[in-house]
Every structure is written in C-alpha cells, then in structure tokens.
N, C-alpha and C positions, 0 to 999 in steps of 0.2 A: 504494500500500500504506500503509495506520496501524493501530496498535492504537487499538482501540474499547476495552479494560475491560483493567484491570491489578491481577491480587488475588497478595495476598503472605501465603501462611504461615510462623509463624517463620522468615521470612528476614533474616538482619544484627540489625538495632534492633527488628524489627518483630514485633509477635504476628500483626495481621490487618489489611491492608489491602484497598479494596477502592476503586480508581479509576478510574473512568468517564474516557476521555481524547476528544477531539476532533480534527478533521485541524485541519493550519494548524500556528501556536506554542503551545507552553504553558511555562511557565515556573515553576520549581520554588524560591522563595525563600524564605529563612531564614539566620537564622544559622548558623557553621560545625559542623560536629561533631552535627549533628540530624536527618540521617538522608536529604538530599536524593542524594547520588551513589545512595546504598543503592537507590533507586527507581531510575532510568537503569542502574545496574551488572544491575541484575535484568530489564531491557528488554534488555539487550547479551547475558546470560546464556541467555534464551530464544532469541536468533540464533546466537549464535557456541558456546552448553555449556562457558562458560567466564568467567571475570572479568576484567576489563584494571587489575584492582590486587592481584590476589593468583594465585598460581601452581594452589593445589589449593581445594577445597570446603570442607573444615573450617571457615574462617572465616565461610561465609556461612551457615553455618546460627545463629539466637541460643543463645546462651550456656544452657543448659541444655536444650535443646529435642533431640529425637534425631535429628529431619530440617526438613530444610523442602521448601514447594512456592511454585513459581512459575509461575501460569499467567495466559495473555494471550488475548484474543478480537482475531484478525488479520484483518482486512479487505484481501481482493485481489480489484479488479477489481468483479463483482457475487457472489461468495460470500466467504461468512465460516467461518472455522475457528477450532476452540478448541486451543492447544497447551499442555503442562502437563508438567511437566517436577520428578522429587521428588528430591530430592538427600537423599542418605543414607549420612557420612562411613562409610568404611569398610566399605561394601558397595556393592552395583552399585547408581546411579541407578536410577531407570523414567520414561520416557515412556508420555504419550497424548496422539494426533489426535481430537479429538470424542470426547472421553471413552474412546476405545477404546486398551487398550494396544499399543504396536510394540512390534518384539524388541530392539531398542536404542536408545538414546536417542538416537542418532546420523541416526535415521528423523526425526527432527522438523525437523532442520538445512534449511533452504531455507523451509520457511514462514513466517518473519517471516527481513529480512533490515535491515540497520542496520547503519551506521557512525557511531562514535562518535570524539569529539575530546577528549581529554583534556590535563592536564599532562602526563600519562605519555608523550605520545607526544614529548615532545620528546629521549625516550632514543631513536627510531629514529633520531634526526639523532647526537647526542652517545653513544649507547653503544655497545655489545661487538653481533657481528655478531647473536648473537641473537635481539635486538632487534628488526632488520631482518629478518632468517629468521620470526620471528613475524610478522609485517609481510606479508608475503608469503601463509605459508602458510593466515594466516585471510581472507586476502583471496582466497588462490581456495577454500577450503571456501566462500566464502559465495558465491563466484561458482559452482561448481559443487560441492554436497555431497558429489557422490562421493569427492573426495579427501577428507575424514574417514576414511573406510576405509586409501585408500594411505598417509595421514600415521601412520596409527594402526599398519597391515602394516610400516613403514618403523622405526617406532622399535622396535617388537617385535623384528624381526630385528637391530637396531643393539645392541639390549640382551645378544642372545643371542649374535650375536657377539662384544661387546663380551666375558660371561666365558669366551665358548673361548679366545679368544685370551690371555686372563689364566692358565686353566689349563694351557694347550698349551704356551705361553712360559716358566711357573714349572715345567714339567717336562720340557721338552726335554733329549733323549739316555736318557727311560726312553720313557714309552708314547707319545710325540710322533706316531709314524707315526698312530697310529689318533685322536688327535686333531685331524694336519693332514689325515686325509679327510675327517673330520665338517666340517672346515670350511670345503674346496671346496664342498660339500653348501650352507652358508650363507653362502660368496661368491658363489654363483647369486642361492638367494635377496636380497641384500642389493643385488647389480646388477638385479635386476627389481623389485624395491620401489624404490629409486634412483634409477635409468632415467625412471620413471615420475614421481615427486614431481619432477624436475628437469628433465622435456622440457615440466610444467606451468608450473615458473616461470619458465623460458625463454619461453613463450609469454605469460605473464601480464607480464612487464618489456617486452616487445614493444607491448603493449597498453599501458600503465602510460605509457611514455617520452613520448611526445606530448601525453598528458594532464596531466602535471606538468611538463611546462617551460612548456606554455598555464597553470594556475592559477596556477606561483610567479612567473609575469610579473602576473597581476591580482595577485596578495596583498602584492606587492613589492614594488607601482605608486609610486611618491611625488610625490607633487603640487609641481608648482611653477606660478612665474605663469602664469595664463593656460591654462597645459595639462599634464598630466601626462607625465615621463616613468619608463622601465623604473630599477627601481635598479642602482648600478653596480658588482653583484656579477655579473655575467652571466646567461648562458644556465642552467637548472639540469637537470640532466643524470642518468642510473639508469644503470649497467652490472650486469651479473651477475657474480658474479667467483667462479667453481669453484676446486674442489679436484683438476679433470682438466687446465684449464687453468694452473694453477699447476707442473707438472711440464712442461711444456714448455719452460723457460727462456726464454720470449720474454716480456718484462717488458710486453705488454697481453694474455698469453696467448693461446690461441689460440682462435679463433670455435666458439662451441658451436650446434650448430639441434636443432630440436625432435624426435631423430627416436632415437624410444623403444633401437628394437634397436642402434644406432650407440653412443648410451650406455651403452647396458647391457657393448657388448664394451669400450670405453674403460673403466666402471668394473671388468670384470672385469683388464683387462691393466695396471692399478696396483695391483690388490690384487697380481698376483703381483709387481710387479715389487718394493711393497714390503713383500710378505712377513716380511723377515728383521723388518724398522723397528718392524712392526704387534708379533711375537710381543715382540720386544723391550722394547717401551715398553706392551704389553696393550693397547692400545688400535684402533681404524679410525682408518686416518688418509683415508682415500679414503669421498667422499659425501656429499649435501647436507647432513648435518649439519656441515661444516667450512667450508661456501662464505657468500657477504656478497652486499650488495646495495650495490655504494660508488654512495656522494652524491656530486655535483659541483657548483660553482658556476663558471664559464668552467673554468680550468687549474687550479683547487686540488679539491683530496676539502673536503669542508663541515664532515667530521667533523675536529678539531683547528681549524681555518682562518676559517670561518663565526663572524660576530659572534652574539651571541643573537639579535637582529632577526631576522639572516640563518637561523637556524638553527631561529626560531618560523616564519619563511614557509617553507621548507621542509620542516616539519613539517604544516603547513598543508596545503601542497600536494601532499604524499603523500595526506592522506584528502579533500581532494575531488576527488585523481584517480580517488581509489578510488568515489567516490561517484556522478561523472562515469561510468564503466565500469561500474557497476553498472545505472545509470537506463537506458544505452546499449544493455545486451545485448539479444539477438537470443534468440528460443525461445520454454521453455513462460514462465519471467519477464519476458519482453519487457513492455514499459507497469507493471510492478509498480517506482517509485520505494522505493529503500529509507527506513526512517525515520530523518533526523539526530538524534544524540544530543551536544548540546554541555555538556561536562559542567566546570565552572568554568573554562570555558576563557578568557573575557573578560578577567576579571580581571588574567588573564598576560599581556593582550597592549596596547601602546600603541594610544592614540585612531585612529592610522592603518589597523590590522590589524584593530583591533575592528571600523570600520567598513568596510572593507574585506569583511571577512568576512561580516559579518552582509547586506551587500548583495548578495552573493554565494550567501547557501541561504537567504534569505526567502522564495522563489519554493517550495521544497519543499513536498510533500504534506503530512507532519508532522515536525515539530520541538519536539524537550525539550530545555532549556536549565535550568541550574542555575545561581544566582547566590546572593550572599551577601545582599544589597538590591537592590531592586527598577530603583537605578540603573546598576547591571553589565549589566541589559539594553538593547544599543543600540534607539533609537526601533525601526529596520526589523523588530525582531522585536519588536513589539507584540503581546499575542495574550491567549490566556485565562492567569490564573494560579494557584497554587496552592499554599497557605501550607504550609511544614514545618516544625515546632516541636515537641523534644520526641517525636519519632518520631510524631506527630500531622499528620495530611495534609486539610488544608481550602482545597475549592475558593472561590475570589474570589470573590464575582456580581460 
C-alpha cells in the first residue's frame, strides 16, 4: 500500500497543495514551524479521522477558511482509490470513495492505513492511562474498522450514563425509582458496548505482546566489542489491566479472555455491586474507559522507573509492533503494508536508536519522514525529497 497524490484544501498553513508522492522514502525538510508535520498529520488524518497532536478539528482547518479537505489517491495491490475526507468545525464531516459520497465518514477508515511515530508518542510510555487506551483503540480501528462504530456506541452510552447517574444521584429519595430503571435500561446497554470494545483489546495485547518484546530487544540493542548485546533493562512486557479485575482484590487481578457475553455479565455484576459509589460520586466507575495498558521493563512498570533511553525504545516498540501486526494480518488486507509516517522523530533520538530505527523500516513500501535539515535523515532512508518553506512544498530533482 502508498499514497500516489496528496492535495490539501485549507488545511492547517495551507490554501492548496497538491503532491505527487512515490513508494520507497521521501523526506519532508525545512525549517521548524513551516508546515512539514501539517502534510504527515493530514496523511494520519485520512487513516485514522483524527490528529495525533490535537484532540478535535477546529484546528486543522486555516484560520479563516470554513472547512477544509483532504484527499489522497491510495494505491492497494493493483487498484487505486481516491479517498477524500471535508472537515467542517461544527457540523458533520463528509466523506467520498471515488468521488462518491458514504453515509459516514467513518466508511472510509481501512482504505489507507498508516502508522505514525511521533514525539507525542512518548506520553504512551510517561503518561495518564489515556494515552495508552488511545494506543490501543486506534490500533485496532485501523486493524479492523468496525470498531469505529463500537468505540463510537461505547462512548455515546458512557456519556448518557454518565448524566443519569448525575441526575439520579442529585435527587435521590424524590423520583430516584424511575431514574434507577432508566438506568438498568443503560447498564445493559453500557455492558454490550463494553463487553465488546474490551474482549477487542484483550485480543489485540494478545497479539501486541510478542511483537514488542521482539522490537524493544532490536531498538535497545547496544553495541559492544565485537558483538552486540540486549540492554540491561530486560524483557519488555504489555498487560491489560481492567477495571473488573481491579475489584477482585488479588493484587495481579484476575485473568480476563476474550469472550464477549462473560464480560458483559462481569460488567453488568459491578455496576450493581457498585451502584451506591457510581450515584454517589455521578460518575461509571466500571468499563474500559477506566482500564490501562501497564509497561514493563523485567520487574518495574516503565512508567515512573524507565530512563528516557529506556522509555524512547519502548515507545519505539509499541508502533512497530503495531506496524509488524499490521503488514502481518491475515484477510481482505492481507499483503496491503501500511505507510510509515516518521514525523521528527530522529531528532529525539541518540545516534544509536536513530540508527537503529531507520535500519529497521527502510525495507517498507512507503515512508515520510520529516526533519529539520537534511542531516536528521539517517543514510538508510535515503530516498526522494521535498522542500517545505513557508507552507510552500517543492519537490528535489
């Protein structure tokens, strides 16, 4: 899989772009502050219907403009597709496939697919579970797009929960009865939207585990005489770590499997047990919005404990586990490599990891990389370039 042509209306810095790209590397250079993520963040955008530097849209449309578009011609296999994608703060997006509209934008998800490497990613290692729950959740939309829907059903019922419980709680002992049936009514729903988003990422850290102790042993490697060995932070490790297992008092909680309706009666039998807790404090205390994905490196969590070294290679090694399990899958994607997006990530990293890395997804079908000078690109991704100045995008000969 690569994108062939990359045109950008009012999107970020930009009025009108329109970029021809090639499989292999290409390499996006310029000085800071001139508009190169803005290209990559709009390649991530059309994969994932979202930014990995800003929470909503508003910002990515330019400063006076009323919408923007981003549309990409994706090459999979031997057909090409055109996806196109308008962003329009404060009203509903639209999507089209070959110029034809879908009914949500959400229909486009799976035709370009991409993982990208950021500074930002070194908050899955160092921050709030979030983070890491993001981490997760865009990595199986883009492994399987149907959950855009369950992620999308999950938070809708979490919200609507969320004010019954606010109002049911602020007036308990008047019409509490007929508030606490509406909300049986949305403990169901809340256990089958839940159930479901969390027998995925049980399945997706199953998959994940193997893959990321194999990469943050290459990314970690450190050379000495003669021969290489592992660094001596150890093994590096993923657990899932629920909000069902947490109520058991067993300090590694108890083993969760993949198996939808099992879930669903577990989250249904905490919601009652903590009924009183929930109306009390208005909030869900039960369901994948409160569960983590803890790091490990041998016996410590990485998060607090991990030097930065230790905490850029396992940031590393999250996305080209994800990157590895992507090229891997089995289906109608099977042979569709995703395209790597390295987006100033060099910069961040010592001479060891830069090389490292870059020997490590040279091999890839396509890759955009972003640097400040021409020298942040290591030799192994030598490829075509292309000058950004100015919100001004000129290719190299």
């Amino acid at each position: 899989m690569h994108l062939r042509h990359l045109s950008l209306h009012d999107f970020r810095s930009y009025t009108e772009v329109e970029l021809p790209l090639d499989p292999g590397v290409t390499s996006f250079v310029g000085p800071n502050g001139q508009g190169k993520t803005n290209l990559v963040e709009a390649v991530g955008y059309l994969a994932t219907l979202g930014s990995h530097r800003v929470a909503h849209d508003a910002p990515l449309v330019r400063l006076g403009a009323e919408r923007a578009v981003v549309r990409g011609q994706v090459v999979r296999a031997d057909r090409s597709l055109l996806v196109e994608v308008e962003i329009t703060p404060g009203r509903a997006n639209r999507a089209r496939i070959n110029r034809s509209p879908v009914p949500r934008p959400r229909e486009v998800l799976g035709v370009l697919r991409s993982v990208l490497f950021a500074p930002e990613d070194l908050a899955i290692v160092k921050g709030d579970p979030a983070e890491r729950r993001r981490y997760l959740d865009d990595l199986l939309v883009l492994r399987s797009p149907r959950f855009a829907a369950v992620r999308s059903d999950y938070e809708r019922v979490l919200k609507q929960r969320g004010a019954l419980l606010k109002s049911a709680g602020g007036r308990r002992g008047g019409s509490a009865p007929a508030d606490l049936t509406t909300l049986e009514v949305w403990d169901a729903h809340l256990a089958t939207a839940g159930a479901e988003l969390l027998a995925g990422r049980l399945e997706l850290v199953d998959a994940l585990r193997p893959l990321v102790d194999k990469a943050y042993a290459s990314v970690a490697e450190v050379p000495s005489t003669g021969t290489s060995r592992p660094a001596p932070s150890g093994t590096a490790t993923i657990t899932y770590k629920s909000s069902l297992s947490d109520r058991t008092g067993d300090a590694e909680g108890m083993p969760l499997v993949a198996d939808r309706e099992l879930l669903s009666a577990a989250m249904l039998e905490q919601m009652v047990a903590l009924r009183r807790q929930e109306l009390d404090r208005g909030v869900c205390l039960v369901g994948p919005h409160r569960d983590d994905l803890v790091l490990a490196l041998g016996p410590m969590p990485a998060r607090g404990y991990a030097s930065h070294g230790e905490s850029w290679s396992f940031a590393l090694a999250l996305r080209l586990a994800a990157y590895d399990l992507l090229r891997g899958d089995s289906g109608e994607a099977a042979g569709d490599e995703p395209v790597l997006v390295l987006d100033d990530v060099f910069a961040e990293l010592d001479d060891h990891r830069r090389n490292r890395l870059a020997g490590m997804v040279a091999g890839a079908e396509q890759v955009l990389v972003t640097a400040a000078v021409p020298g942040d690109v290591p030799a192994a991704l030598s490829g075509a370039r292309v000058d950004v100045l100015g919100s001004e995008v000129r290719r190299v000969p």
